[in-house]
N, CA, C and O atoms as CSV, one atom per row, in Angstrom:
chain,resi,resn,atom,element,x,y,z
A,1,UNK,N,N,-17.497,-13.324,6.538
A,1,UNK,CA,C,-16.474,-12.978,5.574
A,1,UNK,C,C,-15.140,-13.628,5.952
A,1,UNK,O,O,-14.411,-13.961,5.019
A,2,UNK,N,N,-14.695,-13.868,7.322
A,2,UNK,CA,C,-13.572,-14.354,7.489
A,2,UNK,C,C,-13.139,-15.674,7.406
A,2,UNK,O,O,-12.005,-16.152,7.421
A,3,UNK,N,N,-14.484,-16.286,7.295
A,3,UNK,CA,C,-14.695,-17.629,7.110
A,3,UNK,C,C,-14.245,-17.663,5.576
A,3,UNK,O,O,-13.317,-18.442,5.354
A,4,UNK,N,N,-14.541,-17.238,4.920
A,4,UNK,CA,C,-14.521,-17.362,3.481
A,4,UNK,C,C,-13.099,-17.105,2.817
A,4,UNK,O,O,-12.466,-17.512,1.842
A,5,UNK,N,N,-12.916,-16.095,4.002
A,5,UNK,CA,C,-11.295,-15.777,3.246
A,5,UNK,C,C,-10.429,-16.665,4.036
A,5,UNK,O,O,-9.284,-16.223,3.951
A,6,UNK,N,N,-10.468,-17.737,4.778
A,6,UNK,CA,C,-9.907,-18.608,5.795
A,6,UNK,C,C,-9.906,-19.654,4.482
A,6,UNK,O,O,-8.879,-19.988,3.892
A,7,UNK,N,N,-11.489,-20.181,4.085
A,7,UNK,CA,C,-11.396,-20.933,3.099
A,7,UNK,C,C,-11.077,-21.127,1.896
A,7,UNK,O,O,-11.283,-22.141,1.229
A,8,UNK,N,N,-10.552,-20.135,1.578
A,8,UNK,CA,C,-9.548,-19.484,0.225
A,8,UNK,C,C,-8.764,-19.772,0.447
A,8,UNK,O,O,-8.259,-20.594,-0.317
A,9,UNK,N,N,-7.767,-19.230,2.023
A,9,UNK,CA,C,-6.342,-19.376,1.943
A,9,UNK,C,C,-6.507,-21.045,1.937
A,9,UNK,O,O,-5.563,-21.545,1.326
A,10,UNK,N,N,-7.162,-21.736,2.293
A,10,UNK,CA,C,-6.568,-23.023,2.886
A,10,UNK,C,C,-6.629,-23.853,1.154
A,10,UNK,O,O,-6.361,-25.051,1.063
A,11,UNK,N,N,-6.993,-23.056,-0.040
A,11,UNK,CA,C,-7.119,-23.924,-1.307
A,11,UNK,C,C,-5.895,-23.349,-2.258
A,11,UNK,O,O,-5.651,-23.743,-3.398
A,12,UNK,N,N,-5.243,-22.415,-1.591
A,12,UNK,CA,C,-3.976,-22.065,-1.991
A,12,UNK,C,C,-2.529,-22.975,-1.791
A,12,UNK,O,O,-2.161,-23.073,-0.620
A,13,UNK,N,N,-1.809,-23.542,-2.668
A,13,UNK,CA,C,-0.687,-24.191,-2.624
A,13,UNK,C,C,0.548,-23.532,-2.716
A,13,UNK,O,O,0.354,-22.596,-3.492
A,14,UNK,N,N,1.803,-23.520,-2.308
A,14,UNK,CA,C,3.214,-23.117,-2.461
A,14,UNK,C,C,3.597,-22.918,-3.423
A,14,UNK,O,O,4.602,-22.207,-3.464
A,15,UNK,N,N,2.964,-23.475,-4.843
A,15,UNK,CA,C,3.180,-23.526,-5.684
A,15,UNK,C,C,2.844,-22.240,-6.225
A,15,UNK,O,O,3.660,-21.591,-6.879
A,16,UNK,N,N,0.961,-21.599,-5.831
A,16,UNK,CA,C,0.784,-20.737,-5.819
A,16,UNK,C,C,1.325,-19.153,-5.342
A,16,UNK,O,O,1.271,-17.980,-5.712
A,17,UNK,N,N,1.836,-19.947,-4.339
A,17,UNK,CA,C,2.552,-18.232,-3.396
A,17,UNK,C,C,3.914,-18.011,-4.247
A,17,UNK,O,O,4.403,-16.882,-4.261
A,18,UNK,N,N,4.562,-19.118,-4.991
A,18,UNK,CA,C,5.736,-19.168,-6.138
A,18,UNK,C,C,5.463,-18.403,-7.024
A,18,UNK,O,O,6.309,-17.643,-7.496
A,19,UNK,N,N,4.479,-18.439,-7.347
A,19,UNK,CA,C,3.885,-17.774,-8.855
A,19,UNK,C,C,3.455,-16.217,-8.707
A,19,UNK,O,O,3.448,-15.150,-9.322
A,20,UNK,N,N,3.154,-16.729,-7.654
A,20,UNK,CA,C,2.640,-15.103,-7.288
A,20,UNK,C,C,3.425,-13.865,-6.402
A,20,UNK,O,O,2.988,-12.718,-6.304
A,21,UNK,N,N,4.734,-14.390,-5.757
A,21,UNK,CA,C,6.421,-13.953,-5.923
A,21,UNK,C,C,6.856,-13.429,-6.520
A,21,UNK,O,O,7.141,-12.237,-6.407
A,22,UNK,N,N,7.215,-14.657,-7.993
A,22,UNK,CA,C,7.547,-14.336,-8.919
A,22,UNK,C,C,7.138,-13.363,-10.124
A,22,UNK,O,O,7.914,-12.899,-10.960
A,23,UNK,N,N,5.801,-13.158,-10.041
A,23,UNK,CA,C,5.271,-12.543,-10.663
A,23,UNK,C,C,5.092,-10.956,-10.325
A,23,UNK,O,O,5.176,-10.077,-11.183
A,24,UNK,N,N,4.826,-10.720,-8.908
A,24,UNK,CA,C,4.556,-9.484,-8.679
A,24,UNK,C,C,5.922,-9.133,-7.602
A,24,UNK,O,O,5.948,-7.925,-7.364
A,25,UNK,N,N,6.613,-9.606,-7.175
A,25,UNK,CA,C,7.372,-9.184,-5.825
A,25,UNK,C,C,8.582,-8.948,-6.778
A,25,UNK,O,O,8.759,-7.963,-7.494
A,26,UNK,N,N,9.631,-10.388,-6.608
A,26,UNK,CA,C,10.736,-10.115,-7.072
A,26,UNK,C,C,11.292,-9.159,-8.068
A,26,UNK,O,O,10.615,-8.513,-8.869
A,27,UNK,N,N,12.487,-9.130,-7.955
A,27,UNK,CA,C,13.572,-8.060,-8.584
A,27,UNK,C,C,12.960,-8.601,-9.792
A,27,UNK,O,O,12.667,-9.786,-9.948
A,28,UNK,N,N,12.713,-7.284,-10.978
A,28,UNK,CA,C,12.414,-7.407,-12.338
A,28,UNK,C,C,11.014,-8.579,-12.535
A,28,UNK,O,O,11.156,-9.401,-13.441
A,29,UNK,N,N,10.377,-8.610,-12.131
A,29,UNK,CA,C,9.206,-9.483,-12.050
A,29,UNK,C,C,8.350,-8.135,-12.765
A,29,UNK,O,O,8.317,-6.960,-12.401
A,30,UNK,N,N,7.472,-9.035,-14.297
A,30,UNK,CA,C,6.522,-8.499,-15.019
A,30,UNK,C,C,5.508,-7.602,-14.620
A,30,UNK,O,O,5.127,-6.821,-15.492
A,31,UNK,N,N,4.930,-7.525,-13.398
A,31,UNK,CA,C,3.963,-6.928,-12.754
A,31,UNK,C,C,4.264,-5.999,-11.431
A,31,UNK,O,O,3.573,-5.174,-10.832
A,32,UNK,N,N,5.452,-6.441,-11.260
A,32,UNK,CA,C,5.740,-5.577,-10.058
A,32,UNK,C,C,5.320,-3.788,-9.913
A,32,UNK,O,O,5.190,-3.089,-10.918
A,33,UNK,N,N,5.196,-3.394,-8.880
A,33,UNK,CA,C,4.728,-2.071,-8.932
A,33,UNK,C,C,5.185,-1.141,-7.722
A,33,UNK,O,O,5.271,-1.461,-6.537
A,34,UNK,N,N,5.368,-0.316,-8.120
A,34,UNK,CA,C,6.357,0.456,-6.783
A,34,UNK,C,C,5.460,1.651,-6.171
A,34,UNK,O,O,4.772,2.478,-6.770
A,35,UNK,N,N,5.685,1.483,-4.795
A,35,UNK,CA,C,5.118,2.414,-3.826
A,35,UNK,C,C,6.140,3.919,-3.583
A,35,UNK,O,O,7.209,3.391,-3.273
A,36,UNK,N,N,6.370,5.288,-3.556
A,36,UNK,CA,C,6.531,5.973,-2.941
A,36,UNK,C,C,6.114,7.056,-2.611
A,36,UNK,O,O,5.606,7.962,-3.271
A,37,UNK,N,N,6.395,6.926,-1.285
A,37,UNK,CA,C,5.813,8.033,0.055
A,37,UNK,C,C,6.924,9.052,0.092
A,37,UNK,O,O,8.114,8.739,0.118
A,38,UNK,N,N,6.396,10.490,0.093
A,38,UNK,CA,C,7.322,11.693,0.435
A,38,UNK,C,C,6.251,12.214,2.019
A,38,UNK,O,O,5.028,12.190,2.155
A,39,UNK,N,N,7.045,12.525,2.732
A,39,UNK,CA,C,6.438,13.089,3.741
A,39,UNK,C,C,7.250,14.380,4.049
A,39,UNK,O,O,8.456,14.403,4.294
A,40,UNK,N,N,6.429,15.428,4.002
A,40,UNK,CA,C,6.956,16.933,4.485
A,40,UNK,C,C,6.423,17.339,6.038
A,40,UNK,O,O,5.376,16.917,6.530
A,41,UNK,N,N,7.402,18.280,6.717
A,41,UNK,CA,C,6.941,18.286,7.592
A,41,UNK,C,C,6.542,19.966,7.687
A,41,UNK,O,O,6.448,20.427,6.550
A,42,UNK,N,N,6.352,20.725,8.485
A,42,UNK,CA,C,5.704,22.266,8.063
A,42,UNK,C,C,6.978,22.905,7.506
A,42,UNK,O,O,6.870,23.601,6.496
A,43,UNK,N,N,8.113,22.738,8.044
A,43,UNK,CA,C,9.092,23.619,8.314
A,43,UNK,C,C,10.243,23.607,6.969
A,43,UNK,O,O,11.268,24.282,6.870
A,44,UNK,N,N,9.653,22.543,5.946
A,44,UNK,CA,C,9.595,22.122,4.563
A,44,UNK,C,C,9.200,22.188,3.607
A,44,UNK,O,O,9.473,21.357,2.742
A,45,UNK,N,N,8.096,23.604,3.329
A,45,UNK,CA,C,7.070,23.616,2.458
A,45,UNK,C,C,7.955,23.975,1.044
A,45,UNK,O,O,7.475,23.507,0.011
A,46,UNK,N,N,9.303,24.830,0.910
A,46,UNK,CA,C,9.758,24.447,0.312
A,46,UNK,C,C,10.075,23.312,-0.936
A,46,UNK,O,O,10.058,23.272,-2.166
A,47,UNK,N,N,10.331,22.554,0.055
A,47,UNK,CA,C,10.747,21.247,-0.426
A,47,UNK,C,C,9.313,20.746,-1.264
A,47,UNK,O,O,9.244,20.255,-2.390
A,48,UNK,N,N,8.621,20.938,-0.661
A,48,UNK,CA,C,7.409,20.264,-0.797
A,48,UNK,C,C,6.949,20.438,-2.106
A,48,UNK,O,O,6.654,19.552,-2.909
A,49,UNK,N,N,6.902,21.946,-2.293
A,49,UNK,CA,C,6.491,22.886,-3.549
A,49,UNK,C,C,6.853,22.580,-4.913
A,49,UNK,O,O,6.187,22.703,-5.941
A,50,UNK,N,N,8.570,21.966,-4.655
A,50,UNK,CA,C,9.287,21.783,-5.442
A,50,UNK,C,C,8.907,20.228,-6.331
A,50,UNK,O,O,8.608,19.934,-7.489
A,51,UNK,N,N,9.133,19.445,-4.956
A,51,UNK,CA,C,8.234,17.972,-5.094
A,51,UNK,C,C,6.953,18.298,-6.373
A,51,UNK,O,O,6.908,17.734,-7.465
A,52,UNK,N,N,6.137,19.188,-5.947
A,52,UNK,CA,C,5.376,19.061,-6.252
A,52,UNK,C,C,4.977,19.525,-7.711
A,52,UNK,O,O,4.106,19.010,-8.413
A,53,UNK,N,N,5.893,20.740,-8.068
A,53,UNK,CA,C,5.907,20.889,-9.326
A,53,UNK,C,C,6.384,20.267,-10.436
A,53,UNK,O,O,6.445,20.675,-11.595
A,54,UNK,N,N,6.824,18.891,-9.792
A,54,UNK,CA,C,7.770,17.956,-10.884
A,54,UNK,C,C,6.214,17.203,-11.540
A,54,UNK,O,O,5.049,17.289,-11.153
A,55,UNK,N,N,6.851,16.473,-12.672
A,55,UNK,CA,C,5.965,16.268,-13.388
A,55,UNK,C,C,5.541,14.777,-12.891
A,55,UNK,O,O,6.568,14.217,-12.507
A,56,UNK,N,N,4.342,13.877,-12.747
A,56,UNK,CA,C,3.915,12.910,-12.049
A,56,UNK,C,C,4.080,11.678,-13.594
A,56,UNK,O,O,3.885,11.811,-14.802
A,57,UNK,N,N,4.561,10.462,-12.649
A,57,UNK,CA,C,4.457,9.259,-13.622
A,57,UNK,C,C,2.911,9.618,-14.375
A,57,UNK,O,O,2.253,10.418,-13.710
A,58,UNK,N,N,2.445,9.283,-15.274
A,58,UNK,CA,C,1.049,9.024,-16.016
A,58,UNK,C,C,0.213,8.309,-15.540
A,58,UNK,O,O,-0.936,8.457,-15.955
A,59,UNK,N,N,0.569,6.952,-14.171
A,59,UNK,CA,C,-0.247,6.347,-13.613
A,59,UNK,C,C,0.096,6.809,-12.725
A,59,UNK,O,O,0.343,5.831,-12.018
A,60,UNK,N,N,0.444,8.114,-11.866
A,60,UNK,CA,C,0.795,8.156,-10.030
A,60,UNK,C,C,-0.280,8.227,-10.006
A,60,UNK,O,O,-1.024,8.375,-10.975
A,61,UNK,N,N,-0.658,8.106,-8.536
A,61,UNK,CA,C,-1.843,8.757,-8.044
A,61,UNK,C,C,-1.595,10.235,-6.539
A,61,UNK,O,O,-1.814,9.762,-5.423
A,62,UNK,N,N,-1.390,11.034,-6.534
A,62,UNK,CA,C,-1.468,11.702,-5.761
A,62,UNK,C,C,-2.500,11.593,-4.130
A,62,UNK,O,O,-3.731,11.582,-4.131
A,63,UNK,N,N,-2.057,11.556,-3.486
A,63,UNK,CA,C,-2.994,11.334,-1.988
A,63,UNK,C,C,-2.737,12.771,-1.442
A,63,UNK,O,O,-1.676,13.073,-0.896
A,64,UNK,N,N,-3.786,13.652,-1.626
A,64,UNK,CA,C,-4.091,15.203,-0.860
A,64,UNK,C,C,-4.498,14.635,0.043
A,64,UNK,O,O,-3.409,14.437,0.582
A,65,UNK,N,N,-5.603,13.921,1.072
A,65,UNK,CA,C,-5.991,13.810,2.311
A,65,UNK,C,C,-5.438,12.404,2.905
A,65,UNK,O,O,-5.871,11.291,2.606
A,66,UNK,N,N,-4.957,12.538,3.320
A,66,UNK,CA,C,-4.487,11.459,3.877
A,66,UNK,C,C,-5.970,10.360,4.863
A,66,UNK,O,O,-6.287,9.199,4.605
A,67,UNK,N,N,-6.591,11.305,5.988
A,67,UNK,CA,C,-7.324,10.444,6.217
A,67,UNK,C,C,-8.404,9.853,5.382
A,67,UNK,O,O,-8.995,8.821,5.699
A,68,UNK,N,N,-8.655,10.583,4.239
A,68,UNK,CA,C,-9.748,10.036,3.265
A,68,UNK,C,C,-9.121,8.730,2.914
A,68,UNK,O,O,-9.546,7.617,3.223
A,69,UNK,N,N,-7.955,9.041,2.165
A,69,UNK,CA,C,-7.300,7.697,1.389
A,69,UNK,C,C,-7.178,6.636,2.734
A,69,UNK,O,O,-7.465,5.519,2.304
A,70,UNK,N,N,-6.826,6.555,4.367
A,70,UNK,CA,C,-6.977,5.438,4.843
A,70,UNK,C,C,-8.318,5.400,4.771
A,70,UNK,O,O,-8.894,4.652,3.982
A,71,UNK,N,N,-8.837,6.071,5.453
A,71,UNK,CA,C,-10.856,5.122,5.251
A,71,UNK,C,C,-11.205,4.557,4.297
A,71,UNK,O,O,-12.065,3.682,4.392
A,72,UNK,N,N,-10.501,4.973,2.795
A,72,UNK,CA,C,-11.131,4.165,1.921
A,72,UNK,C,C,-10.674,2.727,1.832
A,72,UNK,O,O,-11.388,1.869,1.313
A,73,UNK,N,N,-9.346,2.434,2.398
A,73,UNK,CA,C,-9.003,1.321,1.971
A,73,UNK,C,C,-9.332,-0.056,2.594
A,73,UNK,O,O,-9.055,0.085,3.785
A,74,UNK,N,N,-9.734,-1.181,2.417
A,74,UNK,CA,C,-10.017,-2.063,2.298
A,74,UNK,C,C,-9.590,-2.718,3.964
A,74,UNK,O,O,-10.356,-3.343,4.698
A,75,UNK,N,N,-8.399,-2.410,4.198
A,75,UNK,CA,C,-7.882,-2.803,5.460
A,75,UNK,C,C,-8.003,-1.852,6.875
A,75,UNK,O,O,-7.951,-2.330,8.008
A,76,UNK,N,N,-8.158,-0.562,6.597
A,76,UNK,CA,C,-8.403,0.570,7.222
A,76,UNK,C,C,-9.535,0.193,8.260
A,76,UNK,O,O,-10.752,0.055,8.135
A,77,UNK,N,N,-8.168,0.014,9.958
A,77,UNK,CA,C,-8.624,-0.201,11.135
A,77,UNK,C,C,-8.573,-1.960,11.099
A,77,UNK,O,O,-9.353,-2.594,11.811
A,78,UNK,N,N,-7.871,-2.455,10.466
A,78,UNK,CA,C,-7.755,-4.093,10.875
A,78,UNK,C,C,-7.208,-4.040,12.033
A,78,UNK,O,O,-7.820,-4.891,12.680
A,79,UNK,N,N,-6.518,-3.621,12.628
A,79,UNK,CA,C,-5.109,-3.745,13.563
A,79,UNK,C,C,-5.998,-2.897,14.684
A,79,UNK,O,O,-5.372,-2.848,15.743
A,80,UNK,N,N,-6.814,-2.464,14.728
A,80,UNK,CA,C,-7.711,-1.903,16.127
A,80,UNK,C,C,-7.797,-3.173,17.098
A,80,UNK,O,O,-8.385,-4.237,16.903
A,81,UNK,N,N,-6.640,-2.536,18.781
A,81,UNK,CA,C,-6.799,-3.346,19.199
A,81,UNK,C,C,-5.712,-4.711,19.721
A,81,UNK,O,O,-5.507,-5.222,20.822
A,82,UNK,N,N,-5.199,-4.961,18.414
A,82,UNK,CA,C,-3.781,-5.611,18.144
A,82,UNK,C,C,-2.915,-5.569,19.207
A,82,UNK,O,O,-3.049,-5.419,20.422
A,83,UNK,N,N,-1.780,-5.778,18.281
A,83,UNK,CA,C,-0.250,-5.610,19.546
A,83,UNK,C,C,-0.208,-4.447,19.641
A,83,UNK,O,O,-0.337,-3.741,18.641
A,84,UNK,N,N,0.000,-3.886,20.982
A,84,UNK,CA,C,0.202,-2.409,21.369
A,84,UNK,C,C,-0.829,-1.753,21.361
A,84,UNK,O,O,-0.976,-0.591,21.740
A,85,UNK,N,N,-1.623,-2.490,20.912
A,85,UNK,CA,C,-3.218,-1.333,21.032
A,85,UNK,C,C,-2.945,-0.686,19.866
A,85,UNK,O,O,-3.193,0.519,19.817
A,86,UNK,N,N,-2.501,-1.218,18.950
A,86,UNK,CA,C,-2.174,-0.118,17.200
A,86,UNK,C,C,-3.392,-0.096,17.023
A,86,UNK,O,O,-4.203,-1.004,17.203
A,87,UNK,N,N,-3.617,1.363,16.520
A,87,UNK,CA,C,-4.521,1.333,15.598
A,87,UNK,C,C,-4.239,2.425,14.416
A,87,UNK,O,O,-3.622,3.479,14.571
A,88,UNK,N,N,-4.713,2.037,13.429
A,88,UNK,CA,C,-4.535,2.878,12.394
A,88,UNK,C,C,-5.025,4.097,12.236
A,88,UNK,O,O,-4.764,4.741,11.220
């Protein structure tokens, strides 16, 4: 598999990583999409409650387990090992 995705990146041009910047990253770019994380800690449930009774964008997605949602993802445990011995 890493071979393959080695040989992908290497058929990608600048031109490409431009387009694909522009398209999803930058300020006001058509596709862009925004991440946010609330983290409570116990002594906050409060807060939390409150968070929580607000009404959710129509596409959020809510994450109740946290370790479920890393195992599922695609990258979950790349970095086993890494600098510092990170692991996810």
């Amino acid at each position: 598999m890493l071979l393959q995705q080695v040989a992908a990146l290497k058929q990608l041009t600048q031109q490409d990583l431009i387009d694909f910047f522009d398209e999803h990253v930058k300020v006001g770019a058509p596709r862009k999409r925004t991440l946010s994380v609330r983290v409570y800690g116990k002594l906050h449930s409060c807060e939390y409650a409150s968070d929580k009774s607000q009404q959710l964008p129509p596409n959020a997605v809510p994450i109740e387990d946290i370790f479920s949602f890393r195992r599922s993802q695609p990258l979950y445990g790349s970095f086993k090992g890494g600098f510092g011995h990170m692991k996810l």
